[in-house]
C-alpha positions, 0 to 999 in steps of 0.5 A: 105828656112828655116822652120819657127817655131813659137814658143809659150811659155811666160816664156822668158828664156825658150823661148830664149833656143828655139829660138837659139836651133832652130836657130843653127839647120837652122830653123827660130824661130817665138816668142809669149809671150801669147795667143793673140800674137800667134793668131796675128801671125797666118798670111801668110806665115804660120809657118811650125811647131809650138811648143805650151806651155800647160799654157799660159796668156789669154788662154790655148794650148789646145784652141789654137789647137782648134782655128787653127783646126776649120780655114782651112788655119790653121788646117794642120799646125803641132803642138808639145805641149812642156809642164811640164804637164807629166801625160798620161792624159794630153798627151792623151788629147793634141793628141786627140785634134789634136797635132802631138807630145807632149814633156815633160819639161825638154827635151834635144835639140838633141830630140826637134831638131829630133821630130821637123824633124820627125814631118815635114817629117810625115806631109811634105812627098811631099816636095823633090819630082818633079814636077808632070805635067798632060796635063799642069796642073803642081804642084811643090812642092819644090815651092809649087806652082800650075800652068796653063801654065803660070798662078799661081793657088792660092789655100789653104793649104788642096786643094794644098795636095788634089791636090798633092794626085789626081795627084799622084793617078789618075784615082782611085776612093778613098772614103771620109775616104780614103781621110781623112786618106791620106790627113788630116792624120789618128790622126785628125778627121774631118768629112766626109763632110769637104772632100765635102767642100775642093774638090768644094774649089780645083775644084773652083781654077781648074776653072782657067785652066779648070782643074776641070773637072779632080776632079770627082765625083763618085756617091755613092762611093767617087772621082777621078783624071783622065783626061777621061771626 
């Protein structure tokens, strides 16, 4: 299935060039013209990628990073800000406000196309692995679908990598900055009770199966996934 890139930029002809460069490199292009446009498009399925413009009507790029970060179905989709603006400050400040990469304009569409690539394979590095099975509890990432025999498991986007890191690291004991720094990313920050947060969200959609005993935790150091009650 193609990626899908939404792509936020309200001059049309720019925002033309994307959308074809994108297409011709078998992804699916999203448009939004302003500000509000791309907070409406922010709905299931969520977009894989989005490539955002500094100066927008209604709002800037860097209060739309804000407003995905503070949704947790939102905050881990990846971000390219793709903008004139060239001073270091300017960069520095859209990475630090949580953009995974930061393009200036103009740029050649073979690099966009490859920093698009590397910035999926960064934040995406599940997505060509098999599925993991652990005493019926099975995680699928090329479906990206969890499952208690034959019951879908419905969970967010952060539960599914917490879920996919457990699973692929049991039975050891990882602290919350370790969490952080394997599941959210070293580039973003997020405190250490946002860890709390998402294991009793993933231990709540566990319950279906009576998996959530497996996500453990242990106290005064951390969690851990393991299958030992």
């Amino acid at each position: 299935m193609a990626k899908r890139i939404l792509v936020v930029e309200d001059e049309s002809s720019i925002r033309e060039m994307l959308c074809f460069v994108l297409e011709q490199s078998d992804f699916q292009p999203i448009e939004a013209e302003d500000y509000h446009s791309a907070i409406n498009l922010l709905i299931e399925p969520w977009p894989d990628l989005i490539l955002l413009d500094w100066m927008l009507p209604g709002g800037t790029g860097i209060q739309y990073i804000k407003h995905l970060k503070r949704d947790a179905m939102t905050r881990d989709i990846p971000i390219i800000m793709l903008t004139a603006r060239s001073e270091e400050e300017d960069q520095v400040r859209g990475l630090e406000v949580g953009a995974d990469d930061y393009i200036t304009k103009p740029f050649s569409p073979k690099e966009l196309i490859a920093r698009i690539k590397a910035v999926l394979r960064r934040v995406s590095p599940m997505t060509d692995e098999e599925s993991i099975d652990v005493q019926g509890l099975n995680l699928d990432p090329s479906s990206h679908r969890v499952m208690s025999g034959d019951i879908l498991i419905e969970m967010g986007p952060t539960e599914y990598k917490l879920l996919h890191f457990f699973m692929t690291h049991p039975e050891r004991v990882y602290s919350r900055e370790q969490l952080l720094n394997n599941v959210w990313g070293t580039n973003v920050y997020v405190e250490d009770r946002t860890v709390d947060v998402h294991i009793r969200r993933l231990r709540k959609a566990l319950e279906v199966g009576g998996y959530d005993r497996m996500v453990q935790t242990v106290r005064g150091t951390g969690y851990r996934f393991s299958t030992r009650f």
